[in-house]
N, C-alpha and C positions, 0 to 999 in steps of 0.2 A: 574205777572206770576201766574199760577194756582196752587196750590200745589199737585200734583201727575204729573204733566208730566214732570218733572225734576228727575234726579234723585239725582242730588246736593243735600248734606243736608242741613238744614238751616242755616241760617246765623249766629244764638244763638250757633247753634252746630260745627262750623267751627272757624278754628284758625283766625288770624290776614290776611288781607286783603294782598297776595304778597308771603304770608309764602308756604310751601310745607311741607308733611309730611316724615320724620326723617327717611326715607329708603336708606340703604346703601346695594350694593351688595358687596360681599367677594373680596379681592385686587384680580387684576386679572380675577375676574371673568365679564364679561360682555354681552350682547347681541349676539356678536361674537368673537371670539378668535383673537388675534393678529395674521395678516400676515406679515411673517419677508421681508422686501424690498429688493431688490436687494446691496443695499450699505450692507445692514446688513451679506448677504451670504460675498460679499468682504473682510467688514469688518475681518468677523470671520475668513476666509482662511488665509489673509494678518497676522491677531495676530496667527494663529497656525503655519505659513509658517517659522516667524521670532521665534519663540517660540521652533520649532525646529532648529533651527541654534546654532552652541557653543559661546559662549560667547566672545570669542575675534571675532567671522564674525560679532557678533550683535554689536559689539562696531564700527567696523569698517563700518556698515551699517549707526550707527546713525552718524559719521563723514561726512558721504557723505552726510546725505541727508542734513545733517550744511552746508555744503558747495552747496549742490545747493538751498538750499534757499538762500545764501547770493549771490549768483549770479543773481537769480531773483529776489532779492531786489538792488542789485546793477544798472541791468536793467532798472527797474521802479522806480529807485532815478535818473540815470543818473550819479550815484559817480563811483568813481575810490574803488577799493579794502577799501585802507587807510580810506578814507572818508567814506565807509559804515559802515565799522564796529567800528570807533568811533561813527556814529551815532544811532547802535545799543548799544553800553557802553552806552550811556547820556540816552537814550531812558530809559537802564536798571537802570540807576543810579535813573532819576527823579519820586519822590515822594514816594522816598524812604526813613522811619526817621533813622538818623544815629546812628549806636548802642553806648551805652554810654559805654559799654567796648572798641569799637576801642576810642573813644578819649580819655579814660582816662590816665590818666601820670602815667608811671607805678613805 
């Protein structure tokens, strides 16, 4: 290559062969601004929706939706009631180390 029709510097004057130079932009800052998605509008409505509700509707919100998960996991196990939800305990139990205060002899 000829030297002037490049505008590459030399090779004496350039880092390591792969390397890039040490330019960071500001967190957040980028090319283009973030578009928030549709989940994300959801999102935000569904945490303000429930966020205004008192506190005994929110507890009684989160029981239901216990209960229809274990229905759709009951579903897609094919268990009966009993059967699911021991198989969520063991699920919950496994690989879990057990605290040295429950077994201690008191």
């Amino acid at each position: 290559m000829v030297r002037g029709w490049s505008t590459a510097r030399p090779r004496e004057q350039r880092g390591p062969r792969g390397t890039r130079p040490n330019v960071r932009l500001p967190r957040g800052d980028g090319y283009t601004s973030r578009v928030k998605s549709v989940a994300d509008h959801l999102r935000d409505r569904t945490q303000q929706q429930v966020l205004a509700l008192p506190v005994p509707d929110r507890i009684e919100l989160a029981l239901a939706l216990g209960d229809d998960d274990l229905r759709l996991f009951m579903a897609a196990s094919g268990l009966d009631r009993a059967g699911a939800l021991a198989r969520v305990r063991a699920q919950r139990r496994r690989g879990r180390t057990p605290s040295q205060s429950a077994s201690a002899e008191p």
